[in-house]
Structure formats: structure tokens, C-alpha cells
TORSEBA-261552 format. One record per atom (N, C-alpha, C): residue in three letters; residue number from 1; atom name; x, y, z. Coordinates in steps of 0.1 Angstrom, whole numbers, plus 5000, padded with zeros to 4 digits. Layout:
BEGIN
PT resn resi name   c1   c2   c3
PT  ALA  NUM   CA    X    Y    Z
...
This chain:
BEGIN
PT resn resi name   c1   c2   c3
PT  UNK    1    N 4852 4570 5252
PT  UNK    1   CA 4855 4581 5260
PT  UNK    1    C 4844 4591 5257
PT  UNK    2    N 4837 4593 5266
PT  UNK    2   CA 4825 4606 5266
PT  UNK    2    C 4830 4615 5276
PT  UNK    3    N 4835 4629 5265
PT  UNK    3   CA 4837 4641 5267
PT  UNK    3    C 4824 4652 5267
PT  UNK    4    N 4826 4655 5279
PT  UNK    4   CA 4815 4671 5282
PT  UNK    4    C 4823 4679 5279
PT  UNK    5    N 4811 4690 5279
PT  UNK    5   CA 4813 4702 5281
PT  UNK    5    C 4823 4710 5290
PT  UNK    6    N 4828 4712 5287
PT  UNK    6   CA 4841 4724 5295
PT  UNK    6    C 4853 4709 5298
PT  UNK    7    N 4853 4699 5295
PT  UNK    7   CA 4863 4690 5298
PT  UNK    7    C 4875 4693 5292
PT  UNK    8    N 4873 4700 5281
PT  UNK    8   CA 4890 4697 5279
PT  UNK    8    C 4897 4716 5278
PT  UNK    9    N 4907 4712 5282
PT  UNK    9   CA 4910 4729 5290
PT  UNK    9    C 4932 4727 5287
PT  UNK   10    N 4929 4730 5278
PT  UNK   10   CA 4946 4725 5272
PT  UNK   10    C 4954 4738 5278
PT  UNK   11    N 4966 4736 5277
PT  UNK   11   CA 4976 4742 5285
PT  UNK   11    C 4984 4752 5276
PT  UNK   12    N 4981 4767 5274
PT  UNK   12   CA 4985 4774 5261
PT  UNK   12    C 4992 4781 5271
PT  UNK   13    N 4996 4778 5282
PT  UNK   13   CA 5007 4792 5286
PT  UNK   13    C 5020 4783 5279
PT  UNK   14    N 5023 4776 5269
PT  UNK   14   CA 5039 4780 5265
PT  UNK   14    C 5037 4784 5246
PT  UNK   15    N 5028 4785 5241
PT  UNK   15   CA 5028 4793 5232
PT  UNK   15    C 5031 4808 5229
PT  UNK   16    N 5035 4812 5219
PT  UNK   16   CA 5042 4826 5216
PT  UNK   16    C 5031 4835 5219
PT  UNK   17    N 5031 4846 5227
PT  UNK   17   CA 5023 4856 5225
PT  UNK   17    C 5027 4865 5215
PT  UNK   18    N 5014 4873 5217
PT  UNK   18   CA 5016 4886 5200
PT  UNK   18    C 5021 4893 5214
PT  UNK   19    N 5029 4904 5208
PT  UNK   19   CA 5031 4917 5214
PT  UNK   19    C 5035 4928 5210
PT  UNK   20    N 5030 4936 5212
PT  UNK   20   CA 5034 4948 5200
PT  UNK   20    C 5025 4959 5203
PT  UNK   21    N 5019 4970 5195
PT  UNK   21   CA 5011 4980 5199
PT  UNK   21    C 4998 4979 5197
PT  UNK   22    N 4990 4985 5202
PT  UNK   22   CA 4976 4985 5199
PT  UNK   22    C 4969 4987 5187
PT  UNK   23    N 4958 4977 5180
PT  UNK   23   CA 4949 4978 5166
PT  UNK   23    C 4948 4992 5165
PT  UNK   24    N 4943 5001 5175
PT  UNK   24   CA 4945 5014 5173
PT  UNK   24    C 4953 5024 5174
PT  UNK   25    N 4963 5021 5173
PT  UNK   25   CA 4973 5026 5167
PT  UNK   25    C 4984 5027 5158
PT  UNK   26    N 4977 5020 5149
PT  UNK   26   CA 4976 5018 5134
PT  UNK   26    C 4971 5029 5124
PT  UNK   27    N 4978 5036 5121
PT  UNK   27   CA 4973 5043 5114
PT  UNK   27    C 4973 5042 5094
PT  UNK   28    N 4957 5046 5094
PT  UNK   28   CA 4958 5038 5080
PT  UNK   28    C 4949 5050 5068
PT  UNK   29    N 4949 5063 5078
PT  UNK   29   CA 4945 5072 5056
PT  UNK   29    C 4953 5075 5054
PT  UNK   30    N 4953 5082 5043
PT  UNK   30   CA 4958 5085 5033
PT  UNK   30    C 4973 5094 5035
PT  UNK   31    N 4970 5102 5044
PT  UNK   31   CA 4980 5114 5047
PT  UNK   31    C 4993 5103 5054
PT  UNK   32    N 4991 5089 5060
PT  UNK   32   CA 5004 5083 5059
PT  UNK   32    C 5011 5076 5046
PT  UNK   33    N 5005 5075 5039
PT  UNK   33   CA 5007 5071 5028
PT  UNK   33    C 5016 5081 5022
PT  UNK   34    N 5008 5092 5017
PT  UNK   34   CA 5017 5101 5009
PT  UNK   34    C 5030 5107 5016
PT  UNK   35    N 5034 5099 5031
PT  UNK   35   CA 5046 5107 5038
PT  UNK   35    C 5060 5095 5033
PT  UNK   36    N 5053 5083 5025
PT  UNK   36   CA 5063 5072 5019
PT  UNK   36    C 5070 5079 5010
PT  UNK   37    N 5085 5079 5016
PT  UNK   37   CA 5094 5081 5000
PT  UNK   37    C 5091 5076 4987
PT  UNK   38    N 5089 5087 4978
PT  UNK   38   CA 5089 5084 4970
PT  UNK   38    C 5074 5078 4960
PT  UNK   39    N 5065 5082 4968
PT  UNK   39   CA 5046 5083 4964
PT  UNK   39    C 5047 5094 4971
PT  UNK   40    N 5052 5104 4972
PT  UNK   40   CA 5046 5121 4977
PT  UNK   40    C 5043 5126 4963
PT  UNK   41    N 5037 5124 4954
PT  UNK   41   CA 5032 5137 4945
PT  UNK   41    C 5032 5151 4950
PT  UNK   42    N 5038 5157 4943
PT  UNK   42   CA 5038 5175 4944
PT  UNK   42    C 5021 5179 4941
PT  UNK   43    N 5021 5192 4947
PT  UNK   43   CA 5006 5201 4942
PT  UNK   43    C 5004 5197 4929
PT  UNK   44    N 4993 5196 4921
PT  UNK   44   CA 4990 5196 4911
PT  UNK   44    C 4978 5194 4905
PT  UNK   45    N 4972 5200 4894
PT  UNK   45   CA 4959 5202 4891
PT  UNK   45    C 4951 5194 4878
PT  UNK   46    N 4957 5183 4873
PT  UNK   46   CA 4960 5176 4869
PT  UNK   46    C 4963 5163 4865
PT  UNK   47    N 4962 5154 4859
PT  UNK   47   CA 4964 5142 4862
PT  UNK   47    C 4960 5133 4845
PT  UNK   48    N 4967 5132 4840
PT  UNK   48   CA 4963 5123 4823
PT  UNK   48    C 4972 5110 4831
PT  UNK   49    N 4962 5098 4825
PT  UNK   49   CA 4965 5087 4823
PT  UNK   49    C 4965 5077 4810
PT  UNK   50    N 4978 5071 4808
PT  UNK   50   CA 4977 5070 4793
PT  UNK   50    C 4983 5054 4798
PT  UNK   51    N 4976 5042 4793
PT  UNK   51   CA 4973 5026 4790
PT  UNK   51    C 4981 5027 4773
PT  UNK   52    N 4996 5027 4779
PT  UNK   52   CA 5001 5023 4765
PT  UNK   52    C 4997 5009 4761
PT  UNK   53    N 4997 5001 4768
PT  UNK   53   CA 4995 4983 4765
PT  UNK   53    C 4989 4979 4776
PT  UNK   54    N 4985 4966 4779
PT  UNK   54   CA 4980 4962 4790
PT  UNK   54    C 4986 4959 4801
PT  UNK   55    N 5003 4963 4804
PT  UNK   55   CA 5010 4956 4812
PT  UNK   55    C 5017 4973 4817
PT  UNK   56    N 5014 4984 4809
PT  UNK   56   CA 5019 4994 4813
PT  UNK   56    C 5011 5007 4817
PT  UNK   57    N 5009 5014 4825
PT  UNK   57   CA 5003 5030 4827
PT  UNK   57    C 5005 5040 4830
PT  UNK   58    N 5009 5049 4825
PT  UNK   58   CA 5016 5061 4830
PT  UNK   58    C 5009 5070 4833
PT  UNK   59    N 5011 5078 4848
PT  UNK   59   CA 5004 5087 4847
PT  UNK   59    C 5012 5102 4851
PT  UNK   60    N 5009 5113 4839
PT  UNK   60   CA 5013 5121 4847
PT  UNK   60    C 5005 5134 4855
PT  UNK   61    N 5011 5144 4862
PT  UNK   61   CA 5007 5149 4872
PT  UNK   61    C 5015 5163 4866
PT  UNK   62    N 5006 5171 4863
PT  UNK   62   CA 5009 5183 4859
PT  UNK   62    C 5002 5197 4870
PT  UNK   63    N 5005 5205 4865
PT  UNK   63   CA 5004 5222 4881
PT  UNK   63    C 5007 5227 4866
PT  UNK   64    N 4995 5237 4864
PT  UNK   64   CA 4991 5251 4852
PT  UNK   64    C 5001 5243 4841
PT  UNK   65    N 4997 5234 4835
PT  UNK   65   CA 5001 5226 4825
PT  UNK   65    C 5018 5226 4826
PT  UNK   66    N 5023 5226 4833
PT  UNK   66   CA 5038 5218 4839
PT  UNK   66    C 5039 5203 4844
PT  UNK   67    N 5046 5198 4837
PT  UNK   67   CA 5046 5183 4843
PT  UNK   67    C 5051 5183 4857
PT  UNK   68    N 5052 5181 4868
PT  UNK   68   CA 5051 5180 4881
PT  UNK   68    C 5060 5164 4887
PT  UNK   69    N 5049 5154 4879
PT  UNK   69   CA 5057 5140 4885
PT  UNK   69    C 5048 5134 4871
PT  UNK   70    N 5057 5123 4873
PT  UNK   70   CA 5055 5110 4862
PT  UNK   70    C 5052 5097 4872
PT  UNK   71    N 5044 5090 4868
PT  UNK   71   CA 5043 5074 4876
PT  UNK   71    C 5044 5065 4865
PT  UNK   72    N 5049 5057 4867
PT  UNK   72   CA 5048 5044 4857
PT  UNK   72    C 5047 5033 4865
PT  UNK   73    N 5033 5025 4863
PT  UNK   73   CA 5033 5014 4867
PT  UNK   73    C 5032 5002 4858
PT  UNK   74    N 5040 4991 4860
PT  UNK   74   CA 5049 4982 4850
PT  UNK   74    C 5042 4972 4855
PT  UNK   75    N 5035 4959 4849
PT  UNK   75   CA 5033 4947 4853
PT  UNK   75    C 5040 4941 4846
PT  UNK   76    N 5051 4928 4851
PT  UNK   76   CA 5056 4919 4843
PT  UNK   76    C 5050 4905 4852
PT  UNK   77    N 5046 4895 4848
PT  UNK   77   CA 5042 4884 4850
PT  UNK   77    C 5035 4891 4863
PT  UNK   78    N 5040 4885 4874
PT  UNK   78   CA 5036 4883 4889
PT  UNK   78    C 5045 4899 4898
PT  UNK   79    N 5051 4908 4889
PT  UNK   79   CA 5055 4917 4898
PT  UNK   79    C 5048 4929 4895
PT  UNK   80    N 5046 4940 4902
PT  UNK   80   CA 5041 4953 4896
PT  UNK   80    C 5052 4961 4907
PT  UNK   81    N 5058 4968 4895
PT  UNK   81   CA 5069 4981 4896
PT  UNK   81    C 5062 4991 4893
PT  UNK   82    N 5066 5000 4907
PT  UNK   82   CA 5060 5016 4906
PT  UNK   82    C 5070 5023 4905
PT  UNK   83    N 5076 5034 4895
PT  UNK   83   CA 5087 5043 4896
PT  UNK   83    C 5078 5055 4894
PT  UNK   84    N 5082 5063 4900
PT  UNK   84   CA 5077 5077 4897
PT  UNK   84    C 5089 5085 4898
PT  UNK   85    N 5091 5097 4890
PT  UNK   85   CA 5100 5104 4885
PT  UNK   85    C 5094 5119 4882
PT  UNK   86    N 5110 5126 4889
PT  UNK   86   CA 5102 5140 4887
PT  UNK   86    C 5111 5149 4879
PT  UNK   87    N 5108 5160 4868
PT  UNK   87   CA 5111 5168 4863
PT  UNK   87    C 5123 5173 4864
């Protein structure tokens, strides 16, 4: 069998289409991020990061030396747990 060019022309109208909203309207800095429950950090002027071990980091977030928020990020094997907590 000798196939050219433009011969073969397969039949995709019963495949799934995408449908949904436009690539640009995707919104992707920062200011949506920080509107997720629960990663809003409060004002703050400050920020110590402390590597108790290699599986743990805490960081907190202080305003005129007041603690503000805490993050703790936990690696166990294959998960990473973010809790942050506030005052």
C-alpha cells in the first residue's frame, strides 16, 4: 500500500471535545492565590524561618514584633501538609 500525502483524513467528529472557558481567563498571580482560605497571611513586617529538621519548616509572620500567623510545612514520605495558624 503507497500512501501520499493528505491520504489519510480520519473521522474525529465522535471524539470528546474540551469545553470550558478561555486560556485567558485563567487567572494566575499572586493576588488569587492569597484570596484561598486559609494562605491569606495578615500585614506583616516580618517573616523568620526556622528548618527544625529536614522534613519540617516553620515560618512565622510577625507586624512590630507580634506574631501575626504561623505556617508549618510538614513533609512525610510523599505528602506535604501546610497548616497555618493564627494567634
Amino acid at each position: 500500500m503507497d500512501i501520499q500525502q493528505g491520504d489519510y483524513n480520519p473521522d474525529l467528529s465522535n471524539n470528546a471535545k474540551e469545553t470550558g472557558g478561555n486560556l485567558a481567563d485563567i487567572k494566575t498571580n499572586t493576588d488569587n492565590l492569597a484570596s484561598l482560605i486559609g494562605f491569606q497571611i495578615p500585614a506583616h513586617d516580618k517573616q523568620v524561618i526556622d528548618e527544625a529538621d529536614s522534613d519540617n519548616v516553620t515560618i512565622t509572620y510577625s507586624l512590630n514584633d507580634i506574631t501575626v500567623a504561623t505556617k508549618l510545612i510538614a513533609v512525610s514520605g510523599t505528602t506535604t501538609t501546610i497548616t497555618v495558624t493564627f494567634p
